[in-house]
Z-matrix of the N, CA and C atoms (Angstrom, degrees):
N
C 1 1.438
C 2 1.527 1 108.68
N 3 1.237 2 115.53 1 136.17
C 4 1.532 3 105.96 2 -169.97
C 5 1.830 4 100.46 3 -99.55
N 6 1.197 5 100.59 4 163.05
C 7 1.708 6 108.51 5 -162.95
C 8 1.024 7 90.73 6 -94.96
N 9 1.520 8 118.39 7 146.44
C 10 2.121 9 111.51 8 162.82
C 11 1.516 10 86.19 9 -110.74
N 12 1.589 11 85.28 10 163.85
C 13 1.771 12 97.60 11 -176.52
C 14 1.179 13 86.26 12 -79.82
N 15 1.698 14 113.15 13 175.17
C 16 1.410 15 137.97 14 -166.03
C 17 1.529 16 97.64 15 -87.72
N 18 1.298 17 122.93 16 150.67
C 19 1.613 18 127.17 17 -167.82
C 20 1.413 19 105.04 18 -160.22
N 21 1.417 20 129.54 19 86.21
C 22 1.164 21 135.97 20 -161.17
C 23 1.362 22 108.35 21 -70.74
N 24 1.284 23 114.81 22 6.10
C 25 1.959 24 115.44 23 -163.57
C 26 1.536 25 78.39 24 -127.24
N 27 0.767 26 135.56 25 -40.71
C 28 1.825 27 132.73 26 -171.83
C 29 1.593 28 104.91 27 -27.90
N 30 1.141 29 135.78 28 138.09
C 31 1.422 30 128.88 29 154.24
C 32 1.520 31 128.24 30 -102.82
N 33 1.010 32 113.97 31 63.88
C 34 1.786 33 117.47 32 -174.62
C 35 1.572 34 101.95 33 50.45
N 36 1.267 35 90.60 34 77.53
C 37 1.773 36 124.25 35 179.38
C 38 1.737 37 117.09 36 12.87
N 39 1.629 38 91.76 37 56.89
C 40 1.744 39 112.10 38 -169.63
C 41 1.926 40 74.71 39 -116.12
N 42 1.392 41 84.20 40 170.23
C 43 1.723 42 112.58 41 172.21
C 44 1.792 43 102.56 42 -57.11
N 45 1.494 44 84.13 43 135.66
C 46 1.757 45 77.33 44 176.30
C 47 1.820 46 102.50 45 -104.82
N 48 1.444 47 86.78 46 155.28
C 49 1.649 48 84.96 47 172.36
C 50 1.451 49 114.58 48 -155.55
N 51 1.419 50 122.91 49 -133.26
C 52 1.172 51 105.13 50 -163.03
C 53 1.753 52 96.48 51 -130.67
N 54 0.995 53 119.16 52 149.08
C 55 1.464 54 115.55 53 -165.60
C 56 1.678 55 106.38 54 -105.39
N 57 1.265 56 145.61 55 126.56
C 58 1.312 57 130.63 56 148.65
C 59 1.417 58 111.05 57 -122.37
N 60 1.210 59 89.15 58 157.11
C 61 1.843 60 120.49 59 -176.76
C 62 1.514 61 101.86 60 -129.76
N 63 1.405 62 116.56 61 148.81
C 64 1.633 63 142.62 62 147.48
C 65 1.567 64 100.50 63 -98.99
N 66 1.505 65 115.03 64 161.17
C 67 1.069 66 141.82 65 163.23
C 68 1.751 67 112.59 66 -133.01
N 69 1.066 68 101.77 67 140.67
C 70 1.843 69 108.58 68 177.88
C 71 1.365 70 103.53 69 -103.65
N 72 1.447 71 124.22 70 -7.65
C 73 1.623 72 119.61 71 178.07
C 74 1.647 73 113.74 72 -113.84
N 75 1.014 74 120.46 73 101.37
C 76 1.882 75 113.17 74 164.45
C 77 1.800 76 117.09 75 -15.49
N 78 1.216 77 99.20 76 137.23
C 79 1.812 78 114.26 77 166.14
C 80 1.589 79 89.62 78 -39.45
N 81 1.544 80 85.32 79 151.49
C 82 1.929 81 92.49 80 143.38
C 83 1.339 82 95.18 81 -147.88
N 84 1.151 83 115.87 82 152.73
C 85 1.109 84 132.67 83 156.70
C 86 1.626 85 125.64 84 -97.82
N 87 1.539 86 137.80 85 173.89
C 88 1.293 87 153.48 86 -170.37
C 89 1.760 88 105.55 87 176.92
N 90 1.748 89 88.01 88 132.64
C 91 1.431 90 99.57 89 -179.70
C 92 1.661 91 104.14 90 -111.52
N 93 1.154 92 114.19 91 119.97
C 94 1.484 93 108.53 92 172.74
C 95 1.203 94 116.78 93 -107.37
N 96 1.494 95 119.14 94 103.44
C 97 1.156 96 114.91 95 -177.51
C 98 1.461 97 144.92 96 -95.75
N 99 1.319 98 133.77 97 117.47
C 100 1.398 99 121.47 98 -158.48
C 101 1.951 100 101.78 99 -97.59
N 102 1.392 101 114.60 100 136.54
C 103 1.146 102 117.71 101 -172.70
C 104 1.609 103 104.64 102 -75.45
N 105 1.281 104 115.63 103 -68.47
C 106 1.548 105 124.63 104 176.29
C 107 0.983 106 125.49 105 -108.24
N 108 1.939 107 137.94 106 81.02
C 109 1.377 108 121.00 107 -130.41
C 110 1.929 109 76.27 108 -94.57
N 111 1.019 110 147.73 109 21.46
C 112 1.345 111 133.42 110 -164.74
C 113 0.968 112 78.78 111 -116.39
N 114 1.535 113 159.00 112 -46.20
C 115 1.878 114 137.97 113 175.35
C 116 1.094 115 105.39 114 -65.93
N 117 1.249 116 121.19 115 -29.19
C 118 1.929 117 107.63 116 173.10
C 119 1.273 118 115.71 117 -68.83
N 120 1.597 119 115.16 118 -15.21
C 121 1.227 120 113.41 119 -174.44
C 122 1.927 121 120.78 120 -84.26
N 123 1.463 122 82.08 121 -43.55
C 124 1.191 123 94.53 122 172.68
C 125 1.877 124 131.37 123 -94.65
N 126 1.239 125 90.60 124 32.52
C 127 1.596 126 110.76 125 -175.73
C 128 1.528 127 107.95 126 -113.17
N 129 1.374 128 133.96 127 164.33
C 130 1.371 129 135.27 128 169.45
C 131 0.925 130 107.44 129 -62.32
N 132 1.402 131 154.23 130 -5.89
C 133 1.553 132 136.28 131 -137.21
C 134 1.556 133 88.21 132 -104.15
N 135 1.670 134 115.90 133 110.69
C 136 1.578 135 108.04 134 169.73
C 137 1.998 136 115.69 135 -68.67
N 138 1.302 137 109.21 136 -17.34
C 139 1.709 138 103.79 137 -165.06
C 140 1.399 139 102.48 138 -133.13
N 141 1.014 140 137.26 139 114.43
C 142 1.486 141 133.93 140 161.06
C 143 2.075 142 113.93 141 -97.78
N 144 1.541 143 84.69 142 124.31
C 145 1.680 144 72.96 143 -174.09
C 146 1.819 145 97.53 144 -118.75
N 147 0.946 146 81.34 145 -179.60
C 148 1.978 147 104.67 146 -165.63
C 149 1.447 148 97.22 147 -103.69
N 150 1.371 149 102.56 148 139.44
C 151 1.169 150 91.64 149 161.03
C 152 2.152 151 135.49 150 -69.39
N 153 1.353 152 112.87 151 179.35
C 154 1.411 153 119.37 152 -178.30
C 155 1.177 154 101.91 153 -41.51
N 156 1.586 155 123.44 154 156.45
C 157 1.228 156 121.91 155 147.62
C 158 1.750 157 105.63 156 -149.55
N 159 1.242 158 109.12 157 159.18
C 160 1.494 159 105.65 158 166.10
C 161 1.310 160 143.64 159 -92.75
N 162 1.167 161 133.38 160 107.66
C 163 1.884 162 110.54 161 -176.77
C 164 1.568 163 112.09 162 -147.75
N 165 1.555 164 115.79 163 114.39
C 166 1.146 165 109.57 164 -178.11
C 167 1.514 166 119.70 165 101.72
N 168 1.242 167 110.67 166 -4.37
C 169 1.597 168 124.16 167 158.63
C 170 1.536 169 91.58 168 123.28
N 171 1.539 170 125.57 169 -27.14
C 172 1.148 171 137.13 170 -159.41
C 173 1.581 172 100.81 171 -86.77
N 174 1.794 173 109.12 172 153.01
C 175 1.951 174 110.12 173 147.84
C 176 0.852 175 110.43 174 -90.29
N 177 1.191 176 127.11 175 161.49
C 178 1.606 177 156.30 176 147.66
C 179 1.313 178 134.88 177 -143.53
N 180 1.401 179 116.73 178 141.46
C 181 1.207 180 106.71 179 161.10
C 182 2.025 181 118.22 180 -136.31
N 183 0.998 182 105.09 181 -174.01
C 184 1.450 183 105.97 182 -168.76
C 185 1.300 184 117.79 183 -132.81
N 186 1.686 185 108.52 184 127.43
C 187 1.467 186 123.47 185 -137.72
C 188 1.647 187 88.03 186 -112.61
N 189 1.460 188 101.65 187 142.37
C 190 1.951 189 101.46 188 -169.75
C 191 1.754 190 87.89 189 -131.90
N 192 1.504 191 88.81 190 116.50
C 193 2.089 192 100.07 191 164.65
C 194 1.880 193 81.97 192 -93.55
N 195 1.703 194 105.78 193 115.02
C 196 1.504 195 90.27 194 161.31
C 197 1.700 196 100.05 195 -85.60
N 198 0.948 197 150.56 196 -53.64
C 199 1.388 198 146.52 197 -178.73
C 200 1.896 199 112.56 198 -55.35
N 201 1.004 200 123.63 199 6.16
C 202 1.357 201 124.83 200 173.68
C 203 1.535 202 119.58 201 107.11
N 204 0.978 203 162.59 202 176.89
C 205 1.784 204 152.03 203 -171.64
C 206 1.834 205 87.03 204 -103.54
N 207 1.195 206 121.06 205 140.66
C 208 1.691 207 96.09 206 179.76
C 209 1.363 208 85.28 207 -146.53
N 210 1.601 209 118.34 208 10.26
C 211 1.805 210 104.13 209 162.54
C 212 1.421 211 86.65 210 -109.11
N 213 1.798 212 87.90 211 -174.99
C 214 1.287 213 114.09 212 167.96
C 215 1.898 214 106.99 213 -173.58
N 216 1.014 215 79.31 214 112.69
C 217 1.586 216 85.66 215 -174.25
C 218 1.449 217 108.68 216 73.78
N 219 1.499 218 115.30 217 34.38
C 220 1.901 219 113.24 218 157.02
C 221 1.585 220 90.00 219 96.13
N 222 1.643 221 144.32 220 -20.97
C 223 1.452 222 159.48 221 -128.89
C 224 1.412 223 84.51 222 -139.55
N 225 1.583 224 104.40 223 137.54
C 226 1.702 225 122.00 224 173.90
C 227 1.580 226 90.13 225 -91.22
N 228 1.679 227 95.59 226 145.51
C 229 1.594 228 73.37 227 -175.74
C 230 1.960 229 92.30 228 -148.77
N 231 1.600 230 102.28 229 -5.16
C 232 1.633 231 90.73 230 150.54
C 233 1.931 232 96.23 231 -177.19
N 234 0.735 233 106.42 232 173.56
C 235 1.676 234 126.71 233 -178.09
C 236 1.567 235 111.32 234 -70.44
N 237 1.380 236 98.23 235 105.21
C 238 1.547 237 97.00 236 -177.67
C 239 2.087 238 108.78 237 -83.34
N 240 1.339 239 94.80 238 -27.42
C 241 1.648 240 93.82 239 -169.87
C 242 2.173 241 96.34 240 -29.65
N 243 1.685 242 91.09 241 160.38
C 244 1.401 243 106.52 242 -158.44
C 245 1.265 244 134.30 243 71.92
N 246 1.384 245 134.76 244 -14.62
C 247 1.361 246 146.66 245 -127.92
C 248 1.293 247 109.63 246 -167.76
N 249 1.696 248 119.80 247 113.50
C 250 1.747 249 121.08 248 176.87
C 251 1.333 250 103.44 249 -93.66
N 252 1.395 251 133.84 250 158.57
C 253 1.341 252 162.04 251 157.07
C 254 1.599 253 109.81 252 -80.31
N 255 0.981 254 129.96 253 123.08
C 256 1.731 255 113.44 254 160.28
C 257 1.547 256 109.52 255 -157.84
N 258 1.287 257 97.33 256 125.02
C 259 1.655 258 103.09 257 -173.22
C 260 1.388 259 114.31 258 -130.92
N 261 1.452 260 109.79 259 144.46
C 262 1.582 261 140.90 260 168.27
C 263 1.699 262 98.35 261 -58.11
N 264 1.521 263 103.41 262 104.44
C 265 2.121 264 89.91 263 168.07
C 266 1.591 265 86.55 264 -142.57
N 267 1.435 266 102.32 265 150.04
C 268 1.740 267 130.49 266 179.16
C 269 1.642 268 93.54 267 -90.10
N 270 1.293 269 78.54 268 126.75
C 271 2.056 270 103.38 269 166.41
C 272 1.195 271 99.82 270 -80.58
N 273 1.538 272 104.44 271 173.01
C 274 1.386 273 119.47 272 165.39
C 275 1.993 274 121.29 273 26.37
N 276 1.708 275 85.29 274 67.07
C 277 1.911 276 102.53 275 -172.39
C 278 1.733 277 93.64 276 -98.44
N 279 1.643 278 138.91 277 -4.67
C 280 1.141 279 91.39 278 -172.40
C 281 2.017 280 123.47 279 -93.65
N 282 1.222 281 83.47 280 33.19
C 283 1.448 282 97.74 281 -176.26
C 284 1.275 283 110.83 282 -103.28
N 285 1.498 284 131.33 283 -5.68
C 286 1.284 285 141.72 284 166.79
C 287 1.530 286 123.12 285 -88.41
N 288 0.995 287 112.16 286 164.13
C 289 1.779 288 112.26 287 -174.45
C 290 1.883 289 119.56 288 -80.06
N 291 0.654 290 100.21 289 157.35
C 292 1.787 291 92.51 290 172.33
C 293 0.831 292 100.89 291 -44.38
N 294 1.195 293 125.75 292 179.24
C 295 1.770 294 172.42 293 -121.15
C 296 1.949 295 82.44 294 -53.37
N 297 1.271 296 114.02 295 53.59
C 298 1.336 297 132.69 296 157.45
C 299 1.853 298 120.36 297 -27.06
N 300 1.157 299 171.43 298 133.03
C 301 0.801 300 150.87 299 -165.45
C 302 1.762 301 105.27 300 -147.24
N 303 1.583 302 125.85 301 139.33
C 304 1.133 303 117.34 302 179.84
C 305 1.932 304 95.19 303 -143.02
N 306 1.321 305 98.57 304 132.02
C 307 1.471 306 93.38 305 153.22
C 308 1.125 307 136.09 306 -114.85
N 309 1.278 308 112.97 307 160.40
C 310 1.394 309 105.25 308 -138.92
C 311 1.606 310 85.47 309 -146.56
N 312 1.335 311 112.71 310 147.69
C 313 1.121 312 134.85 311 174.68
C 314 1.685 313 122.05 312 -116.15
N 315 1.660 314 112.92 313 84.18
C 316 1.756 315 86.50 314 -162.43
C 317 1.446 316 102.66 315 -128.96
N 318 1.011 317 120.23 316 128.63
C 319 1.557 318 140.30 317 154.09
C 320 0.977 319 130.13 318 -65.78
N 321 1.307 320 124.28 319 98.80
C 322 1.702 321 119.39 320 177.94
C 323 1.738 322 103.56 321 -111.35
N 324 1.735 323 88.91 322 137.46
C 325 1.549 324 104.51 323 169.85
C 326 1.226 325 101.90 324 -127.54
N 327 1.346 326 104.33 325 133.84
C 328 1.964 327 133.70 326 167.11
C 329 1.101 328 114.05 327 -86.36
N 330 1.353 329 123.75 328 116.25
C 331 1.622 330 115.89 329 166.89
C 332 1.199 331 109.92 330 -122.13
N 333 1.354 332 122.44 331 109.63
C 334 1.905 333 122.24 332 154.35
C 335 1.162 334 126.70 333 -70.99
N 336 1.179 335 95.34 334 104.09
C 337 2.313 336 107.00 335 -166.25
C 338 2.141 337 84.43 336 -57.21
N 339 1.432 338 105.60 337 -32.33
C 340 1.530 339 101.00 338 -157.08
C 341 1.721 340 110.51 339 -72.22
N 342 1.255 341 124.05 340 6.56
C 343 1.430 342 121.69 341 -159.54
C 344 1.688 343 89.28 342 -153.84
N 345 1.218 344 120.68 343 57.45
C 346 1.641 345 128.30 344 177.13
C 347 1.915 346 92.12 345 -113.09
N 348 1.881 347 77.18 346 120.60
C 349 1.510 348 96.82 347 -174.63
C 350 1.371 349 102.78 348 -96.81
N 351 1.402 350 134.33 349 140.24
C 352 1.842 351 123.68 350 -178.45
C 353 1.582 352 95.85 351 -117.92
């Protein structure tokens, strides 16, 4: 079987092309900032969350495994050490309908003030 190189724009070996989107709502941005992420690391606390924020008519906030997500479904199910978790979740859902759906467009940037190369 011959290997294809990896092609991150490829679509399950259909024509590739070029994708556009509009949006009717402005970016937002949110900075969550952790002061000493190496005591969070080395502390019990499995989840650190952020506070609320708004974007898009919707809440949210953003949930940090600094040691890695290592349940799943209440069940350990592998070793996060080395490895953070961090996820996009909507507040205040029970006012929405079942199997509710939002898309979402999100960009996350990491910066280690501690490893700044000049």
């Amino acid at each position: 079987m011959e290997k294809k190189p990896f092609n991150p724009i490829a679509n399950n070996d259909h024509t590739c092309g070029i994708l556009r989107s509009s949006r009717e709502i402005p970016p937002a941005d949110y900075l969550f900032k952790i002061e000493s992420f190496s005591l969070l690391v080395d502390s019990e606390i499995e989840k650190y969350e952020s506070g609320v924020f708004e974007s898009g008519g919707y809440k949210w906030k953003l949930s940090l495994y600094p040691n890695g997500n290592v349940k799943r479904n209440g069940n350990v199910k592998r070793n996060g050490n080395g490895h953070i978790s961090l996820y996009l979740a909507l507040t205040e859902t029970d006012s929405l309908p079942l199997r509710f759906e939002v898309n979402v467009n999100f960009k996350l940037f990491v910066f280690d003030h501690t490893r700044i190369i000049l």
